[in-house]
N, C-alpha and C positions, 0 to 999 in steps of 0.2 A: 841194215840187215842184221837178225840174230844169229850169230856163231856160235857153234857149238860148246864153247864158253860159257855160254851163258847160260848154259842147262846143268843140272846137277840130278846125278843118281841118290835113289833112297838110301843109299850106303854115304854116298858124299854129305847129303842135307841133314844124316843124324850126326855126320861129325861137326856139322857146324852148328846144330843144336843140341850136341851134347848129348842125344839120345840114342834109340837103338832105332833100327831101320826100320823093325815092324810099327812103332809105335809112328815113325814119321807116314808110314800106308795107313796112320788111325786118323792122322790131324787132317786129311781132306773131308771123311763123313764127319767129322766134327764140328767142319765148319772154320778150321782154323788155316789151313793150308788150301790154296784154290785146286782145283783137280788137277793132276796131273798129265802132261802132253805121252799118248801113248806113240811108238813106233813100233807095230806090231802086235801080238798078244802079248807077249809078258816083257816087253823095254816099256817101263814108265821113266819120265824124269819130269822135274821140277825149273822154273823161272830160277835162276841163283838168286835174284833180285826178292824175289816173294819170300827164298827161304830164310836170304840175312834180314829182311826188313821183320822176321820173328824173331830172328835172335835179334833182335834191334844190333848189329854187329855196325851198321851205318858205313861208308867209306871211309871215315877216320880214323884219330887214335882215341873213340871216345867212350866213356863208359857208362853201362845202364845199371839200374835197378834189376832182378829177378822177374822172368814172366813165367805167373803161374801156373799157365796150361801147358808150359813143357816140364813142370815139376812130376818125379814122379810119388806116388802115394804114401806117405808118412807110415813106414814099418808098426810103429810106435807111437802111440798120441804125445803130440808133444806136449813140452807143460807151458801150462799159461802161466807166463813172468808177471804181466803185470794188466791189472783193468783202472780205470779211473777216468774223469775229466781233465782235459787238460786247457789252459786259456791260452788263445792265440789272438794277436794282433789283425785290427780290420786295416786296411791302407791309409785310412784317415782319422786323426785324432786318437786319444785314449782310450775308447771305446775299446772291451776285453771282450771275445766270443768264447764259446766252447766248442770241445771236438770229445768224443768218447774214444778213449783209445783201447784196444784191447791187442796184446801182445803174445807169442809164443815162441817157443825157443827148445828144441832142442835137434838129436841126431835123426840123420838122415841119408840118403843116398850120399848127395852131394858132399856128408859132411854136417857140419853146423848150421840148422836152415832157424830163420829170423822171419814170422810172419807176423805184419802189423795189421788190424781193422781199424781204419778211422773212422767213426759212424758219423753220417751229417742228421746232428739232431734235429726235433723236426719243426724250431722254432725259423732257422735260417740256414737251409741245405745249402741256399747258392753260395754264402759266403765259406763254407765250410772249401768247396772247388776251388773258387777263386784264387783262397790262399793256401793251396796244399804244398808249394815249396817250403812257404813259412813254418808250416805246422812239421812238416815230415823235419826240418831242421831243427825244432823244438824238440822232437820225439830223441830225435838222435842223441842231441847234448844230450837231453836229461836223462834217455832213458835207455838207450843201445849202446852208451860207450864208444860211438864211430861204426856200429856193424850197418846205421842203416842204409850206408850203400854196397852192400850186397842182401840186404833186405829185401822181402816179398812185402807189396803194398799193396792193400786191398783198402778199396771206395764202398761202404755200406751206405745205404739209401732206403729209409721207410717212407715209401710215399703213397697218395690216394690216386685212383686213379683218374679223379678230375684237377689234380695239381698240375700237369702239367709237363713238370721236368722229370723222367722216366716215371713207373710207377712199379706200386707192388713192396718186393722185396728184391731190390737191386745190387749187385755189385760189381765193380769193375776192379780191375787190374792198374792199378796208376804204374806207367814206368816211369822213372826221372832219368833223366840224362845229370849223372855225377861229376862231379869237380875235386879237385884234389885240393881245395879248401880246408886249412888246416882246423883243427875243430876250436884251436883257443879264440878264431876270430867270432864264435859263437858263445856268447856269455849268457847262462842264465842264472837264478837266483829263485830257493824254492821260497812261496811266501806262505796263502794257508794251507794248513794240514789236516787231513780226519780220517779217521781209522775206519779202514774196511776191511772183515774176516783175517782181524788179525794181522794187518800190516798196512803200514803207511802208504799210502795216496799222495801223491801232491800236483797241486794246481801251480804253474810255474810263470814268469809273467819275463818277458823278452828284455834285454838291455843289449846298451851298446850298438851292434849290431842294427838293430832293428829299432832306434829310439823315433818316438815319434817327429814327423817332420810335416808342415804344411806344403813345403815344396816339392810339387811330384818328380823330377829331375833327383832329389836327392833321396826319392821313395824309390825310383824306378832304379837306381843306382846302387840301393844298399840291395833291392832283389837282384841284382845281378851277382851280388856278392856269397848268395846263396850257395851252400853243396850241394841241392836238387835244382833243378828249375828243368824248363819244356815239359810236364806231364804228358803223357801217352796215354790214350785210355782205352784197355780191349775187354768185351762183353764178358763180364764172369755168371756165374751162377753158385745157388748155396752149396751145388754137387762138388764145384771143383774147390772153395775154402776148403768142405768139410775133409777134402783127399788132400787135402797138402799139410792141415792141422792134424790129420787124424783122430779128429774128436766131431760131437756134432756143435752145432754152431748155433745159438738163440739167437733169436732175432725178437723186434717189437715191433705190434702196429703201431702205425706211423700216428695217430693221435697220444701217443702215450711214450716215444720215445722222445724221454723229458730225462733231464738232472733228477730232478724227484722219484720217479718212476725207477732208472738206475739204482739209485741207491737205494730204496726200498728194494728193491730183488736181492742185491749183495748184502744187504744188510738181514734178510730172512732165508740167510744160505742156500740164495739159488733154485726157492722155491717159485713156482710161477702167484704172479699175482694178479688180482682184481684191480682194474682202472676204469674209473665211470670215467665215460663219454659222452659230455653235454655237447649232443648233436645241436639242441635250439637255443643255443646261448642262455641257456634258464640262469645259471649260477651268477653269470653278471648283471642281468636282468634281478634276480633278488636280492642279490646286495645293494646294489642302487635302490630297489623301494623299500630296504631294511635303513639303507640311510636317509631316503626322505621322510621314511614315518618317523626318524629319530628329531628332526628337526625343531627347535622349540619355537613357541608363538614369539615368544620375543625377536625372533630374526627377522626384518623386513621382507625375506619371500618367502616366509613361510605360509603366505594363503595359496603361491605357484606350488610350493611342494604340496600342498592338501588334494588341490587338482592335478598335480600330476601322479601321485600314487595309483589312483585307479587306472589310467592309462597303463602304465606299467605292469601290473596284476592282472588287467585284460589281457595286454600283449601273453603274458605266462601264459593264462590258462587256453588260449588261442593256439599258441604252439605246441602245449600237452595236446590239445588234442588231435593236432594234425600227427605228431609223433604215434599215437593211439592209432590214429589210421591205417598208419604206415605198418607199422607193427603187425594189425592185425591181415595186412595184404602180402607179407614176405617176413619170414623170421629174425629177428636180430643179429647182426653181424657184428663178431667178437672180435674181428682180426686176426683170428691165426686160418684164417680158408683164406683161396682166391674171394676178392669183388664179388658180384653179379656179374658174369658177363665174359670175366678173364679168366683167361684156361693157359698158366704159364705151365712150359715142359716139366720145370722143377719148382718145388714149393717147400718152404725149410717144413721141419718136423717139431722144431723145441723151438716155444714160445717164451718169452719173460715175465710178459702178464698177456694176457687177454680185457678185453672190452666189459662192460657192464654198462647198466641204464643209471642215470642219477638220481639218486632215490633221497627224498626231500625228507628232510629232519621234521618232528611234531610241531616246532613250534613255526616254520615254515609253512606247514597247513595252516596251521593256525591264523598266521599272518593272511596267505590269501583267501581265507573263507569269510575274510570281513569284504570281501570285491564280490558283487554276483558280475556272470559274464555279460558282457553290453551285446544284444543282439540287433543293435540298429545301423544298421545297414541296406539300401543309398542313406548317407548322411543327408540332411536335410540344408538349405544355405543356412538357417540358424546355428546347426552343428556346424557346419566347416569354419562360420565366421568365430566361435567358440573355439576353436581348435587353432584357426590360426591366431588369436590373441594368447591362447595357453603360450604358441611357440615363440610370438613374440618375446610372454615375460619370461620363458625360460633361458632365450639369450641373453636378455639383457642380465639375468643373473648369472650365466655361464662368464659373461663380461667382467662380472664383480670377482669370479671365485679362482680362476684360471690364473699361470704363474702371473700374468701380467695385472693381475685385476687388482683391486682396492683391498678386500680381504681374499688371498689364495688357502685355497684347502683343498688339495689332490683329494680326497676321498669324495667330498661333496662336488667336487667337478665331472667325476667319474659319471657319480649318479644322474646331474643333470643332463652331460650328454647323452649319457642311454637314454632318457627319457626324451630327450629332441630327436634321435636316430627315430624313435617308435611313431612320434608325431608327425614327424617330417614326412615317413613313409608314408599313412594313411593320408595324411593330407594332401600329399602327390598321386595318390589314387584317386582320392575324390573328386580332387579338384588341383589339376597340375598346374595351369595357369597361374592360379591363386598364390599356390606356395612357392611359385620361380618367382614373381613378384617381387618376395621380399629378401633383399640383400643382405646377407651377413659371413662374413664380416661386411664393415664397410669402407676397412681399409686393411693392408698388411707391408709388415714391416719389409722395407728392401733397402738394401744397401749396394754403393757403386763405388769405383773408383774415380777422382777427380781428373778427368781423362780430356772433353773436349772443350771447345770454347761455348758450347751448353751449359753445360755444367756449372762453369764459373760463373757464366750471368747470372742464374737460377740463385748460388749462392750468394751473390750479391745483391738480389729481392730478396732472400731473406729479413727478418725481424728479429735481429739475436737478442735474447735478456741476459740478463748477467749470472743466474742461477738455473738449474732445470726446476720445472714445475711440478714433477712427480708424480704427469700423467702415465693415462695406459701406454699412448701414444712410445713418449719417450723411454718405458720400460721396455717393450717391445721393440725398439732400432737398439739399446744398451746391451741388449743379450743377445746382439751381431754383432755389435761392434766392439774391439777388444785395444782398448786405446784409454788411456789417461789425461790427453788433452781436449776432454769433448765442451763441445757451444753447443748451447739449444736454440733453437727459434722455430716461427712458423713463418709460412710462404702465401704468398697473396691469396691464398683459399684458406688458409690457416690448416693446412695441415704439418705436422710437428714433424723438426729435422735436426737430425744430428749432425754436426762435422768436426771431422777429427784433420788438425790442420796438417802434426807432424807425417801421418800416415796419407793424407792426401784421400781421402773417405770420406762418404758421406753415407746417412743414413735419412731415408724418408717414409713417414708411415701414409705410404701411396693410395690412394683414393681407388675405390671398386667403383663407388654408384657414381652415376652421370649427371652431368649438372643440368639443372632444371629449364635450360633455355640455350639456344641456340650458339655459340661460339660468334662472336661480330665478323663482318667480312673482313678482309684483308687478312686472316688468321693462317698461321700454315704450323700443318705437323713436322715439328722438327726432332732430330737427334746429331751428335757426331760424336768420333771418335775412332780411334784407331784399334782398339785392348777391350775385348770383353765384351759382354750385354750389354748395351747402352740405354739407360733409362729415355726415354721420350717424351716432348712436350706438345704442348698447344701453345704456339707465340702467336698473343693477340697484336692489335695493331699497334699498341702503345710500348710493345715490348715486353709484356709481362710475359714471364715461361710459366705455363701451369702444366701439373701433371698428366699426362694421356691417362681416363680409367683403365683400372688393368679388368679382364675377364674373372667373373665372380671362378674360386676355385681351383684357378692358377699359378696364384701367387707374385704371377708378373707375365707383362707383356712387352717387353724388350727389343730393340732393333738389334740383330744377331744377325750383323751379314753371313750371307754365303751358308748357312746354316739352316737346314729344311724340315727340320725338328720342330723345337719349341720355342724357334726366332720367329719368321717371315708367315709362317701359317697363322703363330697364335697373334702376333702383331695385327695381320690381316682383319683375322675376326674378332679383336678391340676397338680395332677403327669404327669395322661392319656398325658395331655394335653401338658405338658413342656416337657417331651417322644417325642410327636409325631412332636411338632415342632421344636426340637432340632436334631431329629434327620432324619426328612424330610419322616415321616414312617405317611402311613394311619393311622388312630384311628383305625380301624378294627382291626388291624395286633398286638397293643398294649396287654399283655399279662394282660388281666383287672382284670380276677380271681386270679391271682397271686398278684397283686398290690392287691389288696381289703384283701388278706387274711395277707399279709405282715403288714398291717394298722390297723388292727380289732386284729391277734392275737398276735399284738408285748407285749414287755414289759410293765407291766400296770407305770411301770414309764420313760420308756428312749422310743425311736423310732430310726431304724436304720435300713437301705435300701441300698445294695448294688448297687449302677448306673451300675457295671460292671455287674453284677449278671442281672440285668432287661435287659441291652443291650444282653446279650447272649441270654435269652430267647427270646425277640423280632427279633433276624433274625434267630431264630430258628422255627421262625412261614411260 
């Protein structure tokens, strides 16, 4: 039963937020305080519940961050301390992201108010969330001296409205719940420097603290060791920054809040700038056929690159003109309006740059006026057989140029896969059948732990040579595997394996396409193991393990008990799949609810599938 305890007057709820009484009668039409329980005309009161969980006051002794919709309006603009990039740590590995930080500081009601915007740029917004303990403890050392736990924290977000994760022109409120974490156990160290209007910038990179670790136990450990962590996150708007800054606030569309684009604005003191937005991927599109026409005859695919240029310059001038269309059916949209369609309450006022069209340099015309447009269309079977051997020789030279390949060149790999993304397409227009057909990859690197008595046997068919061969094969398991003791060999299908004894690893460059003839009887799908995805085989009757095909474009298909993801489902439909072309049987016909329950309710440590057992029921269908 609720006691009258648990109610609080507009007088009581501004003393526990700090405010005045009227302003607490403003936070229920604001949306911020639920309405108030009336007794009569004029007794309102409030949940006490509703009004501490705003001042995040909690039943502890524990302490928040600043929320900014109880702040009141900045007498005075405060001044901005400091703008720049900062790198933050991802949970795994060395990998350095960025955050845009922009800072302000001065008096205020309260006293000395501390307003931060982290902007999630718009290469990797989500990882920008994920780790905002990390980042707000970077901001701190480096750059509030310890104020930022009575700092105000603002989440900025430039997003489209078809991305997905909020949209528009976003921002929230992060609160953290504070620690009294002394600030020396947070070490940083500035590395590079570059001057903006006049005063140093720096990008600052984690130590100590936060050193990289593969073992998430000692990742999840050192975040605990955090002085923010639990983020809060309540709906803000450009209205309520620009009142607590007292200044107005830029903001970027979301295709242009870039490192680059920043610093051109601060760099031309804050004037708004021009940002083409290549809507139809034109610019990688022309640098790919800028680098195949550069190709010289002397290179063995240099007749693929002659045939694929056109394709490419078609693809361009195809997209100009649907861009043309479009244009001329709705105006171009610069990003600083709503979308089409969206009608937010508040919309910022000061933009940083705005949008433009990508307007192609002379000698770029020049390039594509050597391509007339191809108007043919239905392809004919001569065209599509033409097209599918283009994509053929375009893999097998993507094969050669890629890290793993005989000669690698990042820029000539670029190109060639643009040009396979454009073939691929039409060719799956034309003719989808045709271009699912052909498999590629037709193998990819996977690596396991030496876990069950699979395993072992597996390793034991092995064929070790005494040197590696300095195939693709074994390039590709080398750059998973991080070990100094490695044996090469291949396995009864001769595909290439790595094992690394001290680490108890192996490494196999696993088979996609399906073997051309039926598995003998007596064969059963096996795996075991206690720890992890467990690779799976085909043990024929002689004992040999070969590898189960994995699904073209998965990368692996794994026995993953207990796990309903990308275990037991994609297992499921490798079997479907290595069934139906092994044994020349529709998918329909494959007994799919039997394989699924086979997979889900086997032994939570071994896996073990009758081939003869599955072939009975499949021509029993």
């Amino acid at each position: 039963m609720v006691s009258t305890h648990d109610f609080v007057t507009a007088q009581e709820a501004a003393d526990i937020l700090g405010v005045s009484a009227a302003r607490v009668r403003q936070l229920p039409d604001e949306g911020k305080l639920p309405q108030p329980v009336r007794f009569g005309p004029k007794a309102s009161v409030w949940l006490r519940g509703d009004v501490e969980q705003l001042a995040n006051l909690g039943t502890g002794e524990r302490e928040y961050t600043a929320v900014s919709e109880l702040m009141s309006p900045a007498s005075t603009p405060l001044v901005r301390s400091f703008e720049g990039i900062v790198d933050f740590p991802g949970n795994w590995g060395s990998t350095m992201y960025q955050v845009h930080v922009r800072m302000w500081r001065g008096r205020a009601h309260e006293g000395e108010r501390d307003v931060v915007v982290l902007g999630a740029l718009s290469d990797r917004p989500d990882l920008v969330r994920v780790n905002l303990p990390t980042i707000a403890a970077i901001v701190d050392a480096g750059y509030l001296n310890g104020r930022g736990r009575s700092a105000t924290w603002i989440l900025y977000h430039s997003g489209r409205r078809s991305s997905g994760f909020l949209a528009g022109q976003d921002f929230e409120n992060v609160i953290f719940e504070v620690s009294t974490t002394s600030r020396d156990q947070v070490e940083v160290h500035a590395s590079s420097r570059y001057q903006v209007e006049g005063q140093y910038t720096e990008k600052w990179r984690l130590n100590r603290l936060f050193s990289r670790s593969k073992d998430r136990r000692t990742v999840v450990a050192a975040r605990e060791m955090l002085p923010f962590s639990r983020p809060r996150f309540r709906r803000s708007d450009i209205a309520e920054v620009e009142r607590v800054i007292g200044e107005r606030f830029e903001c970027y569309p979301a295709p242009a809040y870039t490192e680059a684009t920043i610093t051109r604005y601060l760099r031309g003191q804050r004037r708004q700038i021009e940002v083409e937005d290549d809507r139809t991927s034109e610019g990688s599109l022309m640098t790919a056929l800028a680098r195949l026409e550069s190709v010289p005859m002397s290179d063995p695919f240099s007749y693929v690159a002659r045939r694929a240029c056109p394709v490419l310059a078609d693809e361009i001038h195809q997209r100009t003109e649907m861009q043309e269309g479009l244009s001329a059916s709705e105006p171009w949209w610069d990003g600083t309006t709503p979308e089409s369609g969206a009608r937010p309450e508040v919309w910022p006022t000061l933009f940083a740059a705005r949008l433009v069209p990508v307007r192609r340099g002379n000698a770029q015309e020049r390039m594509l006026a050597q391509y007339p447009i191809d108007r043919e269309w239905p392809w004919s079977a001569d065209r599509v057989q033409r097209e599918l051997d283009l994509l053929r020789d375009l893999r097998l030279w993507l094969d050669d140029v890629d890290k793993y390949g005989d000669h690698p060149a990042e820029d000539v790999e670029h190109a060639v896969r643009r040009a396979i993304e454009v073939v691929r397409h039409w060719l799956k227009v034309a003719d989808f059948d045709a271009v699912e057909s052909i498999i590629h990859p037709t193998h990819a690197a996977r690596v396991f732990g030496v876990v069950g008595d699979c395993d072992r046997k597996y390793l034991q068919s092995v064929r070790w040579r005494p040197a590696a061969m300095q195939v693709r094969g074994e390039r590709a398991i080398v750059g998973e595997l991080d070990a100094d003791d490695l044996r090469y060999g291949t396995d009864a299908d001769n595909n290439v394996v790595v094992h690394s004894p001290s680490r108890a690893t192996f490494g196999v460059y696993w088979p996609i396409v399906v073997p051309g003839q039926p598995y003998p009887a007596g064969s059963f799908i096996v795996a075991d193991g206690e720890v992890g995805s467990r690779p799976v085989y085909v043990e024929t009757p002689d004992g040999t393990l070969r590898p189960l095909p994995s699904l073209p474009a998965m990368g692996g298909s794994e026995w993953n008990f207990g796990y309903s993801g990308g275990g037991p489902s994609t297992l499921t439909s490798a079997i479907e799949r290595t069934v139906a072309l092994t044994e020349s049987a529709e998918r329909s016909t494959i007994p799919h609810a039997w394989i699924d329950d086979q997979v889900r309710y086997s032994s939570e440590d071994s896996l073990r599938i009758s081939v003869d057992e599955l072939r009975k029921r499949l021509h029993a269908r």
